[in-house]
C-alpha positions in Angstrom: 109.6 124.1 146.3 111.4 123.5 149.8 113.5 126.0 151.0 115.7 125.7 154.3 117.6 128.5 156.0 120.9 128.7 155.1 123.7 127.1 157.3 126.8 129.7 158.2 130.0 129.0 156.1 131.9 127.7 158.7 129.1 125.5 160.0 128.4 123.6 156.7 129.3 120.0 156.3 130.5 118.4 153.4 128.2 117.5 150.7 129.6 114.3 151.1 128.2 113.9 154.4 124.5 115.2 154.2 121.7 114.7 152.0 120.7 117.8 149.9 117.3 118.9 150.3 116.9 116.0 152.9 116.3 113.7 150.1 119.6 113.3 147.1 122.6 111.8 148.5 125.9 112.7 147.3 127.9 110.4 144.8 130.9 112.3 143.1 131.1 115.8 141.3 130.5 115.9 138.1 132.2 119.0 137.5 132.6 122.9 138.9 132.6 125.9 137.9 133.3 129.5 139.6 129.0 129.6 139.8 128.6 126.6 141.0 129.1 122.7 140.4 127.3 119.8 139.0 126.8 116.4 141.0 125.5 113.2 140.7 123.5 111.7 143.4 121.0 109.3 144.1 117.6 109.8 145.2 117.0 108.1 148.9 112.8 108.6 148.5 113.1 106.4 146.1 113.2 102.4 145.8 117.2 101.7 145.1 118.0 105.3 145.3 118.4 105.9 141.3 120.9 108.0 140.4 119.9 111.9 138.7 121.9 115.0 138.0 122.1 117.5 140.5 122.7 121.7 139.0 123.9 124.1 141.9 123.8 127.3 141.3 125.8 129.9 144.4 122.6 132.8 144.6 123.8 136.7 145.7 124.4 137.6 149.1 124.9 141.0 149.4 121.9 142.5 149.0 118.2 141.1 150.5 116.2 142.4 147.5 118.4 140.9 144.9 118.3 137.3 146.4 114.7 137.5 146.7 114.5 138.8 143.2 116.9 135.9 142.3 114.6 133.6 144.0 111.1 134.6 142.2 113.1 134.6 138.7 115.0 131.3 138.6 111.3 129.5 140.3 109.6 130.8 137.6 112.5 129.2 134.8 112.2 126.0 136.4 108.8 125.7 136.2 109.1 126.6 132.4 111.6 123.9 131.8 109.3 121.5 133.1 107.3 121.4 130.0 110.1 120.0 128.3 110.2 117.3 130.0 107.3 115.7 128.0 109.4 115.5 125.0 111.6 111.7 124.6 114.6 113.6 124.0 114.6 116.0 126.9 115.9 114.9 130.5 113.0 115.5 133.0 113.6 118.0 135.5 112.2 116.5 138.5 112.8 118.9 141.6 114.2 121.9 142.2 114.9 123.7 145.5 117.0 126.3 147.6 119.2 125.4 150.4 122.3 126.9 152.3 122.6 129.8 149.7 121.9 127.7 146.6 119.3 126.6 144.0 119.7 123.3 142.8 117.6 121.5 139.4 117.4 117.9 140.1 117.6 116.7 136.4 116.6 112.7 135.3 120.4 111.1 134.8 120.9 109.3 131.7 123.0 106.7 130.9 124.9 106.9 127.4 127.9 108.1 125.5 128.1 111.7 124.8 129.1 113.4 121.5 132.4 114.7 123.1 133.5 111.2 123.8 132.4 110.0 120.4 134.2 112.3 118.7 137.2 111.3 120.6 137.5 107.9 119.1 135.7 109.0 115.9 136.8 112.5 114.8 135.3 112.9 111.1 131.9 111.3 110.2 130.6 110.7 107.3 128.1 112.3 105.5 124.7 110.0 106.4 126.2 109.8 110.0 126.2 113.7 109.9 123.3 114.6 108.3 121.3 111.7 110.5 122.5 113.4 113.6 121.9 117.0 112.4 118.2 115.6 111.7 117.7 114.1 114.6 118.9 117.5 117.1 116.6 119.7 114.9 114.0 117.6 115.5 114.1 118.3 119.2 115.2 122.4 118.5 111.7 122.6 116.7 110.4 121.5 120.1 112.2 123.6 122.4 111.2 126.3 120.2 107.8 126.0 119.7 108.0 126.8 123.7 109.5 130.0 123.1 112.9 128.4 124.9 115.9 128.6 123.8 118.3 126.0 124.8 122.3 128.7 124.9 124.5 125.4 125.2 124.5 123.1 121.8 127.7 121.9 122.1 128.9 118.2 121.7 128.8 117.5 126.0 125.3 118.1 125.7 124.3 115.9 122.9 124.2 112.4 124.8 123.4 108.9 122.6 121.4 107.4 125.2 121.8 103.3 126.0 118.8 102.5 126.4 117.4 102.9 123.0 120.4 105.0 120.9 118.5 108.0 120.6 120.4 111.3 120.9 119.2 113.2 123.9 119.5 116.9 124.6 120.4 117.6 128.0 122.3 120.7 129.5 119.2 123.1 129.7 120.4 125.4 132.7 118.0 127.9 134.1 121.2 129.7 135.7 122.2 131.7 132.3 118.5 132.8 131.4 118.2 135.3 134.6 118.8 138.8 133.9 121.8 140.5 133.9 120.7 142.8 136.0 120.1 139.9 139.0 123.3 138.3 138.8 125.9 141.4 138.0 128.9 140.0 139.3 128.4 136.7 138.5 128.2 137.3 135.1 131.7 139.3 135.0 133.3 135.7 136.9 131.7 134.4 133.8 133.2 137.1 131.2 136.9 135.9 132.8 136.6 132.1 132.3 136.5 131.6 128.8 137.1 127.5 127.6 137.0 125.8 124.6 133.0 125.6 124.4 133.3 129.0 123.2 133.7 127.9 119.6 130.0 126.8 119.7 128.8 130.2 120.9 127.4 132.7 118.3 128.9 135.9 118.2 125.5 137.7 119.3 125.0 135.1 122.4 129.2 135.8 123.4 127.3 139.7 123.3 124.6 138.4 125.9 122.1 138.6 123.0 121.1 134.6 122.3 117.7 134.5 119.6 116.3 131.4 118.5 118.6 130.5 115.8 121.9 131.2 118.4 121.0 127.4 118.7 121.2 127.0 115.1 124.6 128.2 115.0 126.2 125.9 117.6 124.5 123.2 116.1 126.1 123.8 112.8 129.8 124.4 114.1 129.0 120.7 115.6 127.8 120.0 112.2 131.5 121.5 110.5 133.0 119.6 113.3 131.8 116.4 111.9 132.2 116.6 108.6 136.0 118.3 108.9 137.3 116.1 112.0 138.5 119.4 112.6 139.4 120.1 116.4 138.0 122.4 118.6 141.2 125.3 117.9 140.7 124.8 114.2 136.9 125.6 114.8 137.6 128.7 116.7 138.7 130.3 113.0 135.8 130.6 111.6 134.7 133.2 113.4 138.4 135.0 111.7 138.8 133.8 108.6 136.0 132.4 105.2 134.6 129.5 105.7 136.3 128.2 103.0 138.5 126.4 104.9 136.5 124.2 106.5 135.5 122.9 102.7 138.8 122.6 101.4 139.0 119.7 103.8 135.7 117.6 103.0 134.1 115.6 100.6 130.8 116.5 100.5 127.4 117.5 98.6 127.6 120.5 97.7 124.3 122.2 99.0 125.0 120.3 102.5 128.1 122.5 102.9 125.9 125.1 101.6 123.1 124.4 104.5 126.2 124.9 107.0 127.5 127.8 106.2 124.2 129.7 106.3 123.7 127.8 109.5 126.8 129.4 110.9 126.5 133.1 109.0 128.0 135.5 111.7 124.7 137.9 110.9 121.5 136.5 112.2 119.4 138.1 109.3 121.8 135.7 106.9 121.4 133.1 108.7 118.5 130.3 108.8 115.7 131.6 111.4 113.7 127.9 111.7 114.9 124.7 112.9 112.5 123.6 110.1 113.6 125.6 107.6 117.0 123.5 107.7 115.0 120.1 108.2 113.7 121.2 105.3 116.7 121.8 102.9 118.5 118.3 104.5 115.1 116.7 102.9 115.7 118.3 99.5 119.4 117.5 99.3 120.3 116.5 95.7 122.9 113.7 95.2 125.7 114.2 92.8 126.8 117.5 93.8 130.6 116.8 95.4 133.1 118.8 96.6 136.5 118.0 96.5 138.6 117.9 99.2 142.2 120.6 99.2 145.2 118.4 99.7 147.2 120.4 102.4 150.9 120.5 104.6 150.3 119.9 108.0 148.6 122.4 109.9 151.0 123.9 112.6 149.3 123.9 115.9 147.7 127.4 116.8 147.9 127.6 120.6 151.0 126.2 122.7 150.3 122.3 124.2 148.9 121.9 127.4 145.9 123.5 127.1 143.5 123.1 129.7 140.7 120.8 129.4 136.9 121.6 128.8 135.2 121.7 131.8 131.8 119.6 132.1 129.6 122.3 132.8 129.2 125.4 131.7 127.1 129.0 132.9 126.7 131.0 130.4 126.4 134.7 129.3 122.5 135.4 130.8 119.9 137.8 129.0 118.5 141.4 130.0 114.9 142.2 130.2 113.2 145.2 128.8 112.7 148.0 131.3 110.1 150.3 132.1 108.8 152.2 129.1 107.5 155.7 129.5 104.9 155.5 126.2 102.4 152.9 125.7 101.7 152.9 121.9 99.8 150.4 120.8 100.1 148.6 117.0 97.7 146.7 115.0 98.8 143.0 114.5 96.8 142.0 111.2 94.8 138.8 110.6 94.9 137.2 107.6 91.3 138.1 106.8 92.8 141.5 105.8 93.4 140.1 102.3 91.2 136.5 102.1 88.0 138.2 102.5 85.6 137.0 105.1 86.3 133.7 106.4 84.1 131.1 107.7 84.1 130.6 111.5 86.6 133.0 112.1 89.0 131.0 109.4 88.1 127.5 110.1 87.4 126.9 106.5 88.2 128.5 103.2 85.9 126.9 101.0 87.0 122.9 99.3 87.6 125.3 96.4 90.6 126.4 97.3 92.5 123.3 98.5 92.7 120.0 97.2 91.5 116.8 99.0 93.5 114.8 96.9 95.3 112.1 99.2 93.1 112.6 102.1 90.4 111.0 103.4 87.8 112.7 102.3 85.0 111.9 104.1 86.9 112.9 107.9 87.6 116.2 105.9 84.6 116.9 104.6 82.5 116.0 107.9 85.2 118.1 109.6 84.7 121.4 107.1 80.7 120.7 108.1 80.7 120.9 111.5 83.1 123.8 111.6 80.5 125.8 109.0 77.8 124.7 111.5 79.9 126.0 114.7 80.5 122.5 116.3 84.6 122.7 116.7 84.8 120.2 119.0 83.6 117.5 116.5 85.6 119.6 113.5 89.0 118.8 115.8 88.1 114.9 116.1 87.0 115.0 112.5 90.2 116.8 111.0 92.4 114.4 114.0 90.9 111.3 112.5 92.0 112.8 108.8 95.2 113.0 110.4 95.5 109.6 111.0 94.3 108.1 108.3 97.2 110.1 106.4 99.4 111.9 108.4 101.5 112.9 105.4 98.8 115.2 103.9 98.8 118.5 104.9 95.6 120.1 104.7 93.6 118.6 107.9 97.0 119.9 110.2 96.2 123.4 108.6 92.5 123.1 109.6 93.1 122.2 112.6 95.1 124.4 113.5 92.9 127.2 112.7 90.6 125.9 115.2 93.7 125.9 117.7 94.1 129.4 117.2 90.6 130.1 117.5 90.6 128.7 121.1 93.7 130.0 122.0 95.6 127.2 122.2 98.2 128.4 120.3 101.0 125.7 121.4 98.6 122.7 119.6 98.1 125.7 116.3 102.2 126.3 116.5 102.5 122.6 116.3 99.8 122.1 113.8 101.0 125.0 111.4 104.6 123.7 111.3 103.5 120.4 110.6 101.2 121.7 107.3 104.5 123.6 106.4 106.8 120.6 106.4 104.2 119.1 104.1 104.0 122.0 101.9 100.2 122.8 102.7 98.6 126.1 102.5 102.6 127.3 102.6 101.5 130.9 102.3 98.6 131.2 104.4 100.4 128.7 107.3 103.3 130.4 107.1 101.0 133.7 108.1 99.3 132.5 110.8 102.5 130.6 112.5 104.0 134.3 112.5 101.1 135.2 113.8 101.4 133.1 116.7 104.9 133.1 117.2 104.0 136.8 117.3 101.6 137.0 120.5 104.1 134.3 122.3 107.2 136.8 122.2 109.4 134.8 119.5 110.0 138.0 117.7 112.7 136.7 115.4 110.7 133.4 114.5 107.7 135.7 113.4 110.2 138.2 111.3 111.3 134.7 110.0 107.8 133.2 109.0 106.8 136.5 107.4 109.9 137.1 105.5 108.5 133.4 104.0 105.0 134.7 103.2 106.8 137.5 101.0 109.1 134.9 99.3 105.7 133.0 98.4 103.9 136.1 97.8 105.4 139.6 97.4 101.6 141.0 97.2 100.4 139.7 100.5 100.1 143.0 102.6 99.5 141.8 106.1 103.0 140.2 106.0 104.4 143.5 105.1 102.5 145.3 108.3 102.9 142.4 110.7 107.0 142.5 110.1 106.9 145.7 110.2 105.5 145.5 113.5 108.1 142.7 114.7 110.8 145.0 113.1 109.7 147.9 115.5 109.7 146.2 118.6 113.2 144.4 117.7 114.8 148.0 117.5 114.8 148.4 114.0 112.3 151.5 112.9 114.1 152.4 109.7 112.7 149.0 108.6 109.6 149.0 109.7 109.3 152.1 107.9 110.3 150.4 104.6 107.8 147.8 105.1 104.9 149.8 106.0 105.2 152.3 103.5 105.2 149.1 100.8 102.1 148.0 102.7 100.5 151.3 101.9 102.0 151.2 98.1 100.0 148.3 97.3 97.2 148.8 99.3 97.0 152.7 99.7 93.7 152.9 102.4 95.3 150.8 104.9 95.1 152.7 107.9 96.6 150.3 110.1 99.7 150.3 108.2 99.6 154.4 108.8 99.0 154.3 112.1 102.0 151.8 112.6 104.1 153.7 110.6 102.9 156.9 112.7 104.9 154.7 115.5 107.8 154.2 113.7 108.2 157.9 112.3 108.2 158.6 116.1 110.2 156.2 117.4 113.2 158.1 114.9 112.0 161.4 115.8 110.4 162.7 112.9 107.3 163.6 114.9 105.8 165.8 112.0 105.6 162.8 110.0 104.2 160.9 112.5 101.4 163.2 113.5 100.6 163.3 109.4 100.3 159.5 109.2 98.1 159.5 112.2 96.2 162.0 111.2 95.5 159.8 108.0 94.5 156.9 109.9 92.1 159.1 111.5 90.9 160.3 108.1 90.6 156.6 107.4 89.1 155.2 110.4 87.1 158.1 112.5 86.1 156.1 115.1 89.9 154.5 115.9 90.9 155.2 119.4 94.2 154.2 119.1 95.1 156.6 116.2 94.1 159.6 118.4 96.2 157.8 121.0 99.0 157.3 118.7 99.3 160.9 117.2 98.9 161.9 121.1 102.1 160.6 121.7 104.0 162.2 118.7 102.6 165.6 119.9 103.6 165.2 123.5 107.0 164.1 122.4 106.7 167.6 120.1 106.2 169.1 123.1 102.5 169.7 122.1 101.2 169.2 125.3 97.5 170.6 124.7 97.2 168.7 121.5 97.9 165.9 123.2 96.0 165.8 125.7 93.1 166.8 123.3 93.7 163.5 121.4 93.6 161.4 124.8 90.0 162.8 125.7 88.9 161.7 122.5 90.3 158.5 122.5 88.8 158.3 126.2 85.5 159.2 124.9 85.7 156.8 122.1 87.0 153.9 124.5 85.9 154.6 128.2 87.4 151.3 129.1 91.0 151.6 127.9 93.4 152.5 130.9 96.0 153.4 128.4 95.2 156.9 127.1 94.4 158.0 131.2 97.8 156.8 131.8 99.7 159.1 128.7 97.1 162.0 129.7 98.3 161.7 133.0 101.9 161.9 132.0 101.3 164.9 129.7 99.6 166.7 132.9 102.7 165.9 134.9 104.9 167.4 132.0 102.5 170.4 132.1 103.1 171.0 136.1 99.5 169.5 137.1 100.5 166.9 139.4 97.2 166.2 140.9 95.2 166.1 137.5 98.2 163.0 136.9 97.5 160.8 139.9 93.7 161.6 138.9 94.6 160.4 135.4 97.0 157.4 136.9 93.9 156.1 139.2 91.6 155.8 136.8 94.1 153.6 134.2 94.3 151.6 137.3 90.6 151.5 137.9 90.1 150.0 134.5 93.4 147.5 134.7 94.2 146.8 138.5 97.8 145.2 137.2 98.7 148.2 135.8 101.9 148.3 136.7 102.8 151.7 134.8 100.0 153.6 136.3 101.2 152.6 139.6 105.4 153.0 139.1 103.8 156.5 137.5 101.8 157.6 140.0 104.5 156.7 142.8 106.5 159.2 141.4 103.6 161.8 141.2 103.1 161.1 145.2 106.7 161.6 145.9 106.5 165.1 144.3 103.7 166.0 146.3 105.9 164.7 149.7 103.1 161.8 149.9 105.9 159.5 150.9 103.4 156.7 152.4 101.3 156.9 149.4 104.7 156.5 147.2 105.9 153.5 148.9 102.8 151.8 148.4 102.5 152.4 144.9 106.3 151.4 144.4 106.3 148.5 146.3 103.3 147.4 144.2 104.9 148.4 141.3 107.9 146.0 142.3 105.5 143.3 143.0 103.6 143.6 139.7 107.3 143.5 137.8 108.9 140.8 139.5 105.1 138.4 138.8 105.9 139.4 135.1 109.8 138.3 135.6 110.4 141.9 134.2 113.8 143.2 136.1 114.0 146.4 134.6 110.8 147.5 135.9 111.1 146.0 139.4 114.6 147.5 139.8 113.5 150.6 139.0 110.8 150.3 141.2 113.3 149.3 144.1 115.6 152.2 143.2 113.1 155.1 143.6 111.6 152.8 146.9 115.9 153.7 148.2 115.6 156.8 147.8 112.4 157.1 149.9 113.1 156.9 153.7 111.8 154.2 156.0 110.4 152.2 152.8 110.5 149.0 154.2 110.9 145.6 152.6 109.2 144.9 149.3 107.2 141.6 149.3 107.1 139.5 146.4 
């Protein structure tokens, strides 16, 4: 990235007159907005200067840390977005840079029509124009994410029917609204105060700040309504009022595509769909014949006086939080799907021909493949099951395979892909399902992995992993009381389970019922002598009990059990500072950072340990590493509170990045 120091307000020249970044020559404005503004210019490195899509965005002033902060945040989101790049349907972001108190994205420029201006000329589509362009958006959603992005701004100035070849292309992917609310305070209450007619194609949890996967969904099904009714943007804005039954009244349509949109647009998040897929899925099984009719009406009188203003171009939306420090690190078992198969072969690889059939396939890539993953060979299993693939890419069974071997190796991008693929083709629909939530799991798409799971259960209400694993994603979304629910059906059908006790030992805590906790520990100790984490779990319950001793007498046995494991020095050293022995904690704190030198807990911790004990250059150390470790991980939270107790320190210097 280039960086040059900024030029003083009164000194800058018009951006008509320079070259940004040395390189992108102004050509007209595309469009503003209190953040920032949008230009098109052309790019003088190159032959004939072709044209691309310049995104500014005005970064903080007031305060050093906050810029640099700002800085390390939105680098890190455009190097994300470059990934998407590689897809046909995704502009290319191809530079990116701060200058004069800016950050600009340099974006590839395309050349079509947009939606917005379609729908200008042609207000209400028909149904194979609808469904073909809901089919086609989806399409690149399931993309976007598989990378655990999520796009905020589906609206119809976005959606661009390129000239080139007349496929739809996604553009409008703006770093700007993904930094943390925490960075960009008073930009975000600019934001609150300009409200336009996009707003109809916000859910109501993103208008909250709280955007999840299937946010996307909703947008794309209000564009969805749009079409079908030829219903304006003011008429849209009722459905967040009033049934969606007005919308229908208006249309003639099949009757389970209306049905697809309205659970695309459900106002609760749990009712509506959670998969891109899910609704590719339901457009392919549409059955002909089923018509609504449409409601003759009266004119509609208009529902805001005339004159309103007009959409602006671009938009910067509401932007999302980050999780902040947490003082307890509790630790839940994720469980493979071994748990209930039995022993697989090659950690999953292969289930046995049994248990699948080859039918359709060829089976001689398939079968070779299934040999040389029993013999340990994977890399000739992958071109095996990949040459399957081709021979018959409509089968499902060789994408299942090979993505077990994805997931084995860890790349678990290519599994995701592979996994979504078998489930389009109905192929080991429980067991894919499973291990999809699995991965969306260890990426961080929380709600896609509830949403997989919550599949498994449909398939199979006996399948007790599913139960513990949601449970688990329930947790960490807020939502205890389920987790409870799931884990205690876990442990009705499968009553030794002591990793659905100990994650219910969590949960039990988390609601402060501590006594239940420290019993359902205590059985997952019963269960499983030899678990560390138990002893660490039930640790926690008594230390919130106020149990200090028997705490820390379940840390030293989970230390003894697990040298190794930072965590349980770190919650011993916490339960010495809550017992008054300060210097037994920063014992405790140095040796979880012996064992894990990024610990960024220990170190935050033991900062505050120092500054008890008036060891102020010890405590800026450790907080200024603590800042550095949090703002690597893009967690703001942490590294604000990092830079808060640094303030209150004197002479604590400048934290580097």
């Amino acid at each position: 990235m280039n960086s040059h120091p900024p030029t003083p307000a009164n000194q800058e020249t018009s951006s008509m007159e320079r070259l940004l970044n040395q390189r992108y020559q102004f050509i007209k404005t595309l469009g503003s907005n209190q953040l920032g503004q949008t230009h098109l210019v052309g790019d003088t490195h190159l032959p004939g200067h072709p044209r691309c899509v310049v995104k500014q965005l005005k970064l903080p002033g007031n305060n050093p840390k906050t810029l640099e902060f700002s800085l390390i945040l939105l680098n890190k989101k455009a190097e994300a977005l470059k990934s998407l790049g590689t897809h046909p349907q995704i502009p290319k972001l191809l530079d990116y840079f701060e200058e004069s108190q800016s950050f600009y994205l340099v974006e590839e420029f395309i050349v079509g029509t947009s939606l917005r201006d379609q729908l200008e000329s042609q207000p209400q589509w028909t149904e194979a124009q609808a469904i073909g362009l809901l089919e086609e958006v989806l399409q690149i959603l399931s993309f976007v994410h598989s990378r655990g992005l999520i796009h905020r701004s589906i609206k119809p100035s976005n959606l661009i029917r390129r000239k080139s070849d007349d496929r739809m292309v996604l553009t409008g992917f703006g770093i700007f609204k993904e930094i943390g609310t925490q960075v960009m305070r008073s930009q975000q209450q600019l934001l609150k105060a300009q409200r336009n007619g996009s707003v109809v194609y916000v859910s109501p949890e993103q208008d909250q700040g709280q955007a999840h996967f299937n946010s996307d969904l909703y947008s794309l099904g209000i564009i969805g309504i749009q079409l079908l009714s030829g219903q304006s943007i003011l008429e849209l804005s009722t459905l967040r009022s009033k049934a969606t039954q007005d919308w229908q009244d208006r249309v003639k349509a099949n009757l389970d595509l209306i049905s697809i949109l309205n659970k695309m647009v459900a106002p609760d998040t749990k009712e509506r769909y959670q998969l891109a897929t899910s609704i590719l899925e339901d457009l392919a099984n549409l059955q002909p014949g089923k018509v609504s009719a449409p409601l003759v009406r009266s004119e509609t009188p208009p529902l805001v006086p005339q004159g309103q203003p007009q959409e602006p171009k671009i938009d910067y939306e509401e932007v999302t939080s980050v999780t902040p420090l947490n003082p307890f690190q509790a630790k839940r078992y994720l469980l493979p799907l071994s748990v209930v198969l039995g022993s697989l072969i090659l950690l999953g690889i292969a289930l046995g021909s049994s248990r699948f059939s080859l039918s359709g396939l060829s089976r001689n890539s398939l079968k070779e493949a299934q040999k040389y993953a029993q013999e340990g060979n994977l890399d000739e299993a992958l071109k095996s099951y990949s040459q399957a693939i081709a021979k018959q890419p409509k089968k499902g069974e060789a994408y299942y395979q090979r993505a077990l071997i994805y997931q084995d190796r860890d790349n678990l991008e290519a599994a995701l892909e592979d996994f979504t693929q078998a489930i389009l083709l109905s192929s080991n629909l429980t067991e894919s399902y499973y291990q999809r939530g699995n991965i969306r799991f260890e990426l961080g798409d929380r709600q896609g992995a509830k949403a997989d799971y919550t599949e498994v259960l449909a398939l199979d209400p006996s399948f007790v992993p599913a139960y513990v694993n949601r449970g688990s994603v329930l947790s960490d979304l807020g939502d205890d009381k389920g987790a409870i629910l799931d884990y205690t059906q876990a442990l009705e059908l499968e009553p030794t389970l002591s990793a659905a006790y100990l994650n219910r030992c969590l949960s039990w805590s988390n609601v402060g019922d501590q006594e239940r906790a420290i019993s359902d520990c205590t059985q997952a100790i019963n269960l499983e002598p030899t678990d560390g984490l138990a002893y660490q779990n039930r640790g926690l319950a008594r230390r919130k009990k106020q149990d200090f001793q028997g705490a820390i007498e379940d840390y030293n046995i989970a230390i003894r059990l697990d040298p190794d494991d930072p965590v349980p020095y770190h919650n011993r050293g916490l339960t010495r500072l809550d017992l008054g022995d300060t210097q037994g904690a920063i014992s405790d704190f140095t040796r979880a950072i012996e064992r894990k030198s990024d610990f960024a807990l220990a170190y935050y911790d033991r900062g505050l340990a120092y500054m008890k004990r008036t060891q102020t250059d010890k405590a800026i150390s450790d907080l200024q590493k603590t800042a550095q470790l949090c703002s690597s991980m893009g967690r703001v939270g942490c590294y604000e509170d990092a830079t808060y107790q640094l303030d209150q320190l004197p002479s604590s210097g400048e934290v580097t990045p």
